[in-house]
GURO-570124 format. One record per atom (N, C-alpha, C): residue number from 1; x, y, z. Coordinates in nm, 2 decimals. Layout:
# GURO-570124
NODE num      X      Y      Z
NODE NUM      X      Y      Z
...
//
This chain:
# GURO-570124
NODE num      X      Y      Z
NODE   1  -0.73  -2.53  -1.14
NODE   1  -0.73  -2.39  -1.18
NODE   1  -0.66  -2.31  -1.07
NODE   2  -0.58  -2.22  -1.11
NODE   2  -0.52  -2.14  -1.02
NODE   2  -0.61  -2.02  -0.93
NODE   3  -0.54  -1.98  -0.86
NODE   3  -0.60  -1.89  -0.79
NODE   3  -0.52  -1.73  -0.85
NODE   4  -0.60  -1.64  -0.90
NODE   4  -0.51  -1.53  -0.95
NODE   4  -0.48  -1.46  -0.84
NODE   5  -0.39  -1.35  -0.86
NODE   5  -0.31  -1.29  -0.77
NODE   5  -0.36  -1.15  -0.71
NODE   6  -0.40  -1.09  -0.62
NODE   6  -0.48  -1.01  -0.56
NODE   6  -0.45  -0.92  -0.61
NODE   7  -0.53  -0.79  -0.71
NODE   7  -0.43  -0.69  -0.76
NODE   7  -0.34  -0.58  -0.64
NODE   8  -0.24  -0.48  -0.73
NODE   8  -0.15  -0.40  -0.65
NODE   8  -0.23  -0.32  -0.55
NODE   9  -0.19  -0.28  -0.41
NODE   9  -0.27  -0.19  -0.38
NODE   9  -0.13  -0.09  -0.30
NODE  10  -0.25   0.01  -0.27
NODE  10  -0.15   0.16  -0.20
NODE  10  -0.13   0.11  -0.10
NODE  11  -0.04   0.09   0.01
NODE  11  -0.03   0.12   0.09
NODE  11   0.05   0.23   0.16
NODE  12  -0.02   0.32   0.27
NODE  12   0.04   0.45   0.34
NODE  12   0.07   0.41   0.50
NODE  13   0.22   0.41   0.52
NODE  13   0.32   0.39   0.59
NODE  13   0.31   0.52   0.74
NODE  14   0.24   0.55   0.83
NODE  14   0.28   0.63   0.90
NODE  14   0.37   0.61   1.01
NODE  15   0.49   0.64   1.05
NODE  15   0.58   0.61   1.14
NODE  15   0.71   0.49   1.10
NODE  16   0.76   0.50   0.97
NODE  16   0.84   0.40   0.95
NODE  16   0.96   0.43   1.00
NODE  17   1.00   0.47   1.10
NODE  17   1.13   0.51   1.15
NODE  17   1.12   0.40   1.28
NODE  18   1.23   0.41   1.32
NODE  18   1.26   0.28   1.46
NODE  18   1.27   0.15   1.39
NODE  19   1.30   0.06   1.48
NODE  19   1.33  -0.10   1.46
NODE  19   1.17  -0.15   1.44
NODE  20   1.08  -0.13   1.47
NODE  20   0.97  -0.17   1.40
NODE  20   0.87  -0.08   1.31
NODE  21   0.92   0.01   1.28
NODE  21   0.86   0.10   1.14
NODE  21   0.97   0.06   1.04
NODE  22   1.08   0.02   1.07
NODE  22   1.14   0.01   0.98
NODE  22   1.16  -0.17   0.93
NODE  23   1.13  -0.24   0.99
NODE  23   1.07  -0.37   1.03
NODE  23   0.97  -0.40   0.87
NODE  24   0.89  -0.29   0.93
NODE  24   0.73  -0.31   0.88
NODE  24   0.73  -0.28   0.73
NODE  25   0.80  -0.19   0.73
NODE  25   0.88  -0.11   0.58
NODE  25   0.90  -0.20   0.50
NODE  26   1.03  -0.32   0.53
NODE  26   1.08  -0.37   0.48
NODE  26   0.99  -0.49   0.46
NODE  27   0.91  -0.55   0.53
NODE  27   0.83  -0.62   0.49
NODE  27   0.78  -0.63   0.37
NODE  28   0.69  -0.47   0.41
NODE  28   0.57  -0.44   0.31
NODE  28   0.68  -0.44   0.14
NODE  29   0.82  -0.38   0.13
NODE  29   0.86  -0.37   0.00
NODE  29   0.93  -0.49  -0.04
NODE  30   0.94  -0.60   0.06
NODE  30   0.99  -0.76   0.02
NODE  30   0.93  -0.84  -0.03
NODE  31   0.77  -0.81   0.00
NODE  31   0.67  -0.92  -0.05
NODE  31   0.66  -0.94  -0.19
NODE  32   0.63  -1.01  -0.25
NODE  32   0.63  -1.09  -0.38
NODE  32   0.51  -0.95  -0.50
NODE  33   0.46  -0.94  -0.40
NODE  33   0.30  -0.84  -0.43
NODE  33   0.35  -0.70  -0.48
NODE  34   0.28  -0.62  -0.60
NODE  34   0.33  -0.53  -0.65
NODE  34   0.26  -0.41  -0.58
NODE  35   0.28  -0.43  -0.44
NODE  35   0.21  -0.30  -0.39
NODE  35   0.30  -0.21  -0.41
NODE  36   0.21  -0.07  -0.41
NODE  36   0.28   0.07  -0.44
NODE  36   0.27   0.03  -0.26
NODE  37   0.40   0.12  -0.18
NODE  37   0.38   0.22  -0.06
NODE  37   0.47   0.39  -0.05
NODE  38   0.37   0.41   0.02
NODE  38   0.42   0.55   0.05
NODE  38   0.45   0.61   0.19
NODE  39   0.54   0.65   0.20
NODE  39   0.55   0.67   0.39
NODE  39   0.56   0.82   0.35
NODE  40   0.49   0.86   0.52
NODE  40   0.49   0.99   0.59
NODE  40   0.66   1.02   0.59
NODE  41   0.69   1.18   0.53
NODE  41   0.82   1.17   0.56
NODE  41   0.82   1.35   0.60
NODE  42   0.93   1.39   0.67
NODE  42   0.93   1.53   0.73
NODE  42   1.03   1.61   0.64
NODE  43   1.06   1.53   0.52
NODE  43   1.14   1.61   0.48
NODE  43   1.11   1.51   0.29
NODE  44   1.15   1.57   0.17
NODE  44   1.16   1.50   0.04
NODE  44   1.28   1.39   0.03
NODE  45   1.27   1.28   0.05
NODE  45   1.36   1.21  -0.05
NODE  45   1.42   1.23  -0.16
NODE  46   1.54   1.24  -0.21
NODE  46   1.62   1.25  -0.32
NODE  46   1.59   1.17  -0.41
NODE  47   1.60   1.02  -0.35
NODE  47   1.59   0.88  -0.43
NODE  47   1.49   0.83  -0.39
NODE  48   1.43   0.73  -0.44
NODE  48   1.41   0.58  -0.36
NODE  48   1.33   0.48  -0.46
NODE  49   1.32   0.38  -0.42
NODE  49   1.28   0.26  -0.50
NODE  49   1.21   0.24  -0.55
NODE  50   1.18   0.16  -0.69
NODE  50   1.06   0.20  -0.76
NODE  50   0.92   0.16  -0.72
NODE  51   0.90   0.13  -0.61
NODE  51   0.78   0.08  -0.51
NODE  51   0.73   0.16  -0.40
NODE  52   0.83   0.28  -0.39
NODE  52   0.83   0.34  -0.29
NODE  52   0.81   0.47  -0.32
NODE  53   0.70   0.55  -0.26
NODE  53   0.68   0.70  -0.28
NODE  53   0.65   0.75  -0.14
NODE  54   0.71   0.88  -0.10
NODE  54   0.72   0.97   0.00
NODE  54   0.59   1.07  -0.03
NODE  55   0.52   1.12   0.09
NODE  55   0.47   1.21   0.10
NODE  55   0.51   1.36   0.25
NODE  56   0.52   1.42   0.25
NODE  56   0.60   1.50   0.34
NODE  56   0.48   1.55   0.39
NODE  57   0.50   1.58   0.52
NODE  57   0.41   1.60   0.64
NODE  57   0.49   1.77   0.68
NODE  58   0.47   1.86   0.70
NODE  58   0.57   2.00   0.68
NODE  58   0.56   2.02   0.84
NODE  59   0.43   2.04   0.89
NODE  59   0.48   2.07   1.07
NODE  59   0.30   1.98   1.12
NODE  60   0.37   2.00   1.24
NODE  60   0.22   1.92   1.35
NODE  60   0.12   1.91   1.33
NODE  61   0.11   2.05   1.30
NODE  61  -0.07   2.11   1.29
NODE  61  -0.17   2.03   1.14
NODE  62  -0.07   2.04   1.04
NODE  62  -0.14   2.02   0.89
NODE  62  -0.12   1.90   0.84
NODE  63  -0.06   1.78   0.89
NODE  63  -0.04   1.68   0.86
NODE  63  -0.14   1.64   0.82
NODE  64  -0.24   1.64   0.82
NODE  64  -0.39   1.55   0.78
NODE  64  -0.39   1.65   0.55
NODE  65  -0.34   1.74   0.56
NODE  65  -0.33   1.77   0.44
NODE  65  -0.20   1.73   0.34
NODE  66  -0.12   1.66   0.40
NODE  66  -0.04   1.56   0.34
NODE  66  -0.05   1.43   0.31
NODE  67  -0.22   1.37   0.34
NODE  67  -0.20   1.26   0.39
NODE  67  -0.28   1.22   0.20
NODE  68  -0.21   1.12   0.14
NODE  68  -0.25   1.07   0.00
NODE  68  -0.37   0.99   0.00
NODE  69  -0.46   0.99  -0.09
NODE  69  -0.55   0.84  -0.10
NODE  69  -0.46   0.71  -0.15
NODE  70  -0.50   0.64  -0.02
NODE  70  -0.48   0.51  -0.03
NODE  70  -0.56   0.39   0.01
NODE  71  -0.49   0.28  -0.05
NODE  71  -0.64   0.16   0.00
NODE  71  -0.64   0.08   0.14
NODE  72  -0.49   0.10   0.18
NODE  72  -0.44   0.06   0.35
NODE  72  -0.37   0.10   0.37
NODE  73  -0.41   0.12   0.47
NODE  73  -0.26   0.21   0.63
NODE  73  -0.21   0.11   0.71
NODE  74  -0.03   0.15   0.74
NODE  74  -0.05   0.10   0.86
NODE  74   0.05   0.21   0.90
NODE  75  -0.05   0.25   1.04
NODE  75   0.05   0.34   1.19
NODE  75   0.11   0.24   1.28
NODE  76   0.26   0.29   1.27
NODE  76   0.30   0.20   1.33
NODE  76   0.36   0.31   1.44
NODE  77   0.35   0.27   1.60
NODE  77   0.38   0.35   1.70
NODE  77   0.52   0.26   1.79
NODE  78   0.58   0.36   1.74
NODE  78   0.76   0.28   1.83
NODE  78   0.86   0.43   1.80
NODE  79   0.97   0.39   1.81
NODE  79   1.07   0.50   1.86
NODE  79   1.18   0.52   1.78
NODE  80   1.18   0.63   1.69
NODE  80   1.28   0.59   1.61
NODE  80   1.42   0.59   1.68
NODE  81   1.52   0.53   1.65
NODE  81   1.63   0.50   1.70
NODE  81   1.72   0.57   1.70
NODE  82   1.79   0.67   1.57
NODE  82   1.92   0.69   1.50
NODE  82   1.81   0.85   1.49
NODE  83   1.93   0.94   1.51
NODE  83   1.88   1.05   1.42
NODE  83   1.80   1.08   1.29
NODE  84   1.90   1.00   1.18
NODE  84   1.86   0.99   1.07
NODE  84   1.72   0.94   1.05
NODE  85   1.68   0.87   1.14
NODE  85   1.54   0.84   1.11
NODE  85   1.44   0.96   1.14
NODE  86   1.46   1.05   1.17
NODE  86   1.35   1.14   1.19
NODE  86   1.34   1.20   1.07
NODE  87   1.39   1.16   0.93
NODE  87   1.32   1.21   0.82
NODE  87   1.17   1.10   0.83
NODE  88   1.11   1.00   0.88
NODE  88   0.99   0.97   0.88
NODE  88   0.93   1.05   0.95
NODE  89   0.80   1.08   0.94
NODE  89   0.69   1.14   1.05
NODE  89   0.65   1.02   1.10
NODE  90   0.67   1.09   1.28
NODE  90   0.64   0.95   1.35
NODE  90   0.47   1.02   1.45
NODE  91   0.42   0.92   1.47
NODE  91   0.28   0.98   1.52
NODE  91   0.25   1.01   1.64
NODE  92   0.18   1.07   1.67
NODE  92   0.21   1.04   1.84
NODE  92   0.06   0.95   1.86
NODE  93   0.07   0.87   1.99
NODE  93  -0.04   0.79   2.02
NODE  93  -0.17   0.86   2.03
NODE  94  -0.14   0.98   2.04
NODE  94  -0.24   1.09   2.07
NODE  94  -0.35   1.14   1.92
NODE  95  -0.25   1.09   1.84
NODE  95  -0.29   1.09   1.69
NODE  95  -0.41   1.02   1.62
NODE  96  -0.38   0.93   1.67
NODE  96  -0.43   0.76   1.64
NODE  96  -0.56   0.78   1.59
NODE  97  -0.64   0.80   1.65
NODE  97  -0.83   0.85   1.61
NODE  97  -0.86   0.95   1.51
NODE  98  -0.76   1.10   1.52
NODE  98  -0.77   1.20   1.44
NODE  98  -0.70   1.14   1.29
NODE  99  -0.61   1.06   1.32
NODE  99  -0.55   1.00   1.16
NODE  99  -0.60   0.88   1.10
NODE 100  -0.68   0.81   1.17
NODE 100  -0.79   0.77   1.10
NODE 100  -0.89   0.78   1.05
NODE 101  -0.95   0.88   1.12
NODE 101  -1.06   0.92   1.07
NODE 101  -1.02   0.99   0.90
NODE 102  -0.89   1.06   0.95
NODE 102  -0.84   1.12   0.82
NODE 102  -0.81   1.05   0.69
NODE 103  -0.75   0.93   0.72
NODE 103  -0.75   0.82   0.61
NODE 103  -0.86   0.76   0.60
NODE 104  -0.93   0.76   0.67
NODE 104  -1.09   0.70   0.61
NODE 104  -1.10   0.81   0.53
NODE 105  -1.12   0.93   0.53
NODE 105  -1.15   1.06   0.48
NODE 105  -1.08   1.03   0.32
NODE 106  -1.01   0.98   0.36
NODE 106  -0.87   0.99   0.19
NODE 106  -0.92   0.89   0.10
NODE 107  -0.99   0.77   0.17
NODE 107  -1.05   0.66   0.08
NODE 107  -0.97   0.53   0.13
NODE 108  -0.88   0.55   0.24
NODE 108  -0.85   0.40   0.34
NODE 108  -0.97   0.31   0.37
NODE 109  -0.98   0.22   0.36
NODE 109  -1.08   0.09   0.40
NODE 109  -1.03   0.00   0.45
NODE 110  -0.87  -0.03   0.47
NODE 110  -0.85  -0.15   0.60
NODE 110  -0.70  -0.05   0.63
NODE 111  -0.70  -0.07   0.78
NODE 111  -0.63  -0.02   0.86
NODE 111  -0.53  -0.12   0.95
NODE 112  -0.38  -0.15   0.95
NODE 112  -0.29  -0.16   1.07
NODE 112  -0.24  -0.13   1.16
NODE 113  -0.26  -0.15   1.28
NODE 113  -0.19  -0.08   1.41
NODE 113  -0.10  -0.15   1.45
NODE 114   0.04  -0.11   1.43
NODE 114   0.14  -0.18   1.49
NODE 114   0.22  -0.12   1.60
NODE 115   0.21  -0.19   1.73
NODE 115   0.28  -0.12   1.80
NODE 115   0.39  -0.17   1.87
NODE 116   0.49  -0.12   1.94
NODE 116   0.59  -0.20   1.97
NODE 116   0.60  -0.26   2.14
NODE 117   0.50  -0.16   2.17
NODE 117   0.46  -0.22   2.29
NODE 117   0.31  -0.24   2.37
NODE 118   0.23  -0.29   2.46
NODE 118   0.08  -0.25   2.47
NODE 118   0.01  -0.29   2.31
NODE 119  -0.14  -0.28   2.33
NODE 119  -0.22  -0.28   2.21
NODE 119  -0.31  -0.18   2.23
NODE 120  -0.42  -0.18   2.16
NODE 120  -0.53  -0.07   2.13
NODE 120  -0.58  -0.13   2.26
NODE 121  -0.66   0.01   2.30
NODE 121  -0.71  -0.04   2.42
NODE 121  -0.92  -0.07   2.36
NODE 122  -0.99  -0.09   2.44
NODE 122  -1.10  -0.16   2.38
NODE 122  -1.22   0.02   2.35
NODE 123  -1.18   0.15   2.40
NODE 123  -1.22   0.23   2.30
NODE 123  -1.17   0.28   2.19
NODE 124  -1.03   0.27   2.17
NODE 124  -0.98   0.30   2.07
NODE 124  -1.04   0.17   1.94
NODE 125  -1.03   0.11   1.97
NODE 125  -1.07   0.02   1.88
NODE 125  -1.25   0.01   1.82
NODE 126  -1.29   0.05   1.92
NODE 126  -1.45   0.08   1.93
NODE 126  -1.47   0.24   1.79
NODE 127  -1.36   0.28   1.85
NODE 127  -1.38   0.41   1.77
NODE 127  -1.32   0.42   1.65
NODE 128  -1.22   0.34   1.63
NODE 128  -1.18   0.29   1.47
NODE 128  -1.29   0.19   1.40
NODE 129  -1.35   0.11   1.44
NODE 129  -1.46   0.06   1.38
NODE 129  -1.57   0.17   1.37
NODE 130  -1.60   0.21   1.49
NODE 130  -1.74   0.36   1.43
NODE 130  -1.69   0.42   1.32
NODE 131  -1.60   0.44   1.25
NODE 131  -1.53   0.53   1.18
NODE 131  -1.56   0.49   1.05
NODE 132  -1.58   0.32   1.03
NODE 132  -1.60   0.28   0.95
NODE 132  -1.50   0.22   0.82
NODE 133  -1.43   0.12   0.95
NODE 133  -1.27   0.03   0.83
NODE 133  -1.32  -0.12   0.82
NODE 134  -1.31  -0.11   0.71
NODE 134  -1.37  -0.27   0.64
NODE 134  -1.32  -0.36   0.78
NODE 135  -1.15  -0.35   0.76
NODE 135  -1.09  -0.39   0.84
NODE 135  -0.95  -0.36   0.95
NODE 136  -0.94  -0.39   1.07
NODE 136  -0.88  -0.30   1.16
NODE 136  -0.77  -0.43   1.22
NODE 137  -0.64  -0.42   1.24
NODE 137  -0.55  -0.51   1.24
NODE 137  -0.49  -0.47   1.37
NODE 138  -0.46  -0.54   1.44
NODE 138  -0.38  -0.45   1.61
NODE 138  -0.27  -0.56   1.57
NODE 139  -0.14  -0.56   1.56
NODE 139  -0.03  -0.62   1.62
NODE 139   0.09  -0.53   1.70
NODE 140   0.13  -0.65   1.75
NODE 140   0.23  -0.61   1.83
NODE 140   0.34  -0.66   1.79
NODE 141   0.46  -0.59   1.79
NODE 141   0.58  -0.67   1.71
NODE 141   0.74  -0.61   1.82
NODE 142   0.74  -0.67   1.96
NODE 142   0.88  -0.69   1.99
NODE 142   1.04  -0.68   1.91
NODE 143   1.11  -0.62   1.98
NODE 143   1.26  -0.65   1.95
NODE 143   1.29  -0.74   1.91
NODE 144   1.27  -0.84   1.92
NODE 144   1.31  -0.96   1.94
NODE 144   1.24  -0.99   1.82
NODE 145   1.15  -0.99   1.80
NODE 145   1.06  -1.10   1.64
NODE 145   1.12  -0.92   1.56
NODE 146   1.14  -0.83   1.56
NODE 146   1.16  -0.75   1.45
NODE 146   1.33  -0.81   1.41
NODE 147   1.41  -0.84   1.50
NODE 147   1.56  -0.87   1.45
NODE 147   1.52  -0.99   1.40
NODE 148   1.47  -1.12   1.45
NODE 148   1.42  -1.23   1.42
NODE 148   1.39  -1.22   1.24
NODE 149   1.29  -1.14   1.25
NODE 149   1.20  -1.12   1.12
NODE 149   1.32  -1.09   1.02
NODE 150   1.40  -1.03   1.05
NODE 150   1.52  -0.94   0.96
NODE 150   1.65  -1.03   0.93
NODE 151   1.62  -1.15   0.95
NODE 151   1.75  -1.22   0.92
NODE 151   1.74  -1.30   0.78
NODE 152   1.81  -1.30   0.69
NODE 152   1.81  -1.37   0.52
NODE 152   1.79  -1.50   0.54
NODE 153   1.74  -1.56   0.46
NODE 153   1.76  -1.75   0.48
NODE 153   1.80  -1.72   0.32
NODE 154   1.87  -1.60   0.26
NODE 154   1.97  -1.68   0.15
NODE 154   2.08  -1.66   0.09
NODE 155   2.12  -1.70   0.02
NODE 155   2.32  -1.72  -0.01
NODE 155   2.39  -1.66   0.11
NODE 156   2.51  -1.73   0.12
NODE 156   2.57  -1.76   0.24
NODE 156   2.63  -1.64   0.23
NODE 157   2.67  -1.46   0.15
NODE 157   2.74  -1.41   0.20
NODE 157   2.56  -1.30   0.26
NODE 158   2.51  -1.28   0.26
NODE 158   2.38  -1.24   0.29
NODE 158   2.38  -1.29   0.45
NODE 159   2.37  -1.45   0.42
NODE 159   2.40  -1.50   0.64
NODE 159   2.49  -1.44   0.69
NODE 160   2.59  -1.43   0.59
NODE 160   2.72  -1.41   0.68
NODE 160   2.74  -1.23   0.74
NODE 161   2.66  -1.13   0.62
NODE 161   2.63  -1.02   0.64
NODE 161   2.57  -1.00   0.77
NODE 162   2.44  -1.10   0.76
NODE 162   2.34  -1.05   0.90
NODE 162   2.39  -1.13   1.04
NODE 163   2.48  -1.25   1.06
NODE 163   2.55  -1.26   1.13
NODE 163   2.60  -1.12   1.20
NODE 164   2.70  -1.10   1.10
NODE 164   2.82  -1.01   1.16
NODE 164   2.74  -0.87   1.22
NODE 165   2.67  -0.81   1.16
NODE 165   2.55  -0.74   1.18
NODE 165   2.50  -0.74   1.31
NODE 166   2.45  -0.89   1.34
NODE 166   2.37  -0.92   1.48
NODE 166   2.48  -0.90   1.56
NODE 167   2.60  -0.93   1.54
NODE 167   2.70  -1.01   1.62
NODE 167   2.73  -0.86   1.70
NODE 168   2.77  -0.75   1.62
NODE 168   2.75  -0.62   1.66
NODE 168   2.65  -0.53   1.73
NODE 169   2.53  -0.55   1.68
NODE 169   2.42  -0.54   1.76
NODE 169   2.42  -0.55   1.90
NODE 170   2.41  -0.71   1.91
NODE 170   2.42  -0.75   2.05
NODE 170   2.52  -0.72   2.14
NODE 171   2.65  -0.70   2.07
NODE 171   2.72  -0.70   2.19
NODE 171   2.73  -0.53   2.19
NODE 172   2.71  -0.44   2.12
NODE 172   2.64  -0.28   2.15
NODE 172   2.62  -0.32   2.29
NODE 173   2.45  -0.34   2.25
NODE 173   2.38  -0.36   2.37
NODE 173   2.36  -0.41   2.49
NODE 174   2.49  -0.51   2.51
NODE 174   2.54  -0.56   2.63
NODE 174   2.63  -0.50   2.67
NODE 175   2.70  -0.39   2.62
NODE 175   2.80  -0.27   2.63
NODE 175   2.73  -0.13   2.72
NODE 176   2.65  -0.13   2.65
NODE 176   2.53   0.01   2.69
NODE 176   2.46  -0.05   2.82
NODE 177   2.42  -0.23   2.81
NODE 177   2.33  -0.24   2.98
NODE 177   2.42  -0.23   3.10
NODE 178   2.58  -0.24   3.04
NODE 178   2.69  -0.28   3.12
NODE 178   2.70  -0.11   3.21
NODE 179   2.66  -0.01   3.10
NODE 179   2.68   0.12   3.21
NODE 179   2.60   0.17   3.28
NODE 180   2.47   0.10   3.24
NODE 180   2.40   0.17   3.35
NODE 180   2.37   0.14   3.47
//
């Protein structure tokens, strides 16, 4: 007998901007699973994919009144990179307790903390469980396992894309450590 397939669920995206919001993004809309997600955005999307819904965050203060019911979060805390990325709302670490509480509030019951560097320290974590999440996830996800993670294992013009891709990347970056 098989095992049936866990139904769709919401997930709400806060901070998908940077190499690991955008990491995490991609993940969550690759998986085989028909989850809906929605990301925090500072501005409306035009388009986007039929798996994908935006909710807009307007300024600092009222962000907890943008925030949708959903059945899992993940805050992810890293840096967005490119300008263009600041159409995501990115969170501040200072956030972390007040936006959970708030997504518990919305009907969240398991929670991810992704961060790009450091983890939850042992009250923050104390105080996302008082709060009351079925379940509470801390990872850490490096430069290195986000490029890692992002490379195709298929059809050769796909390799050859993320190749050429990396190939630029890195040597950017060995350009930029070269001036300082």
């Amino acid at each position: 007998m098989s095992e049936a397939a866990p139904p769709p669920r919401h997930v709400l995206v806060a901070g998908a901007g940077g190499a690991t919001g955008s990491a995490v993004l991609h993940e969550l809309l690759g998986e085989t699973n028909q989850d809906r997600v929605t990301v925090l955005t500072t501005r409306a999307f035009l388009q986007t994919t039929a798996r994908l819904d935006h909710a807009v965050v307007r300024d600092a203060a009222g962000w907890a009144d943008a925030l949708p019911a959903a059945d899992h979060a993940v805050i992810v805390f890293g840096t967005a990179r490119r300008a263009r990325e600041a159409v995501y709302w990115q969170p501040a670490r200072a956030d972390l307790l007040p936006l959970a509480r708030a997504l518990h509030a919305r009907g969240v019951r398991s929670l991810e903390v992704v961060l790009a560097e450091g983890g939850l320290d042992v009250v923050e974590r104390l105080e996302i469980q008082r709060i009351g999440f079925h379940t509470v996830t801390d990872r850490r996800r490096s430069t290195a396992s986000v490029i890692a993670s992002g490379q195709p294992r298929g059809i050769w013009p796909e390799r050859l894309a993320a190749w050429m891709i990396h190939l630029v990347v890195s040597t950017m970056q060995q350009l930029m450590r070269g001036k300082r």
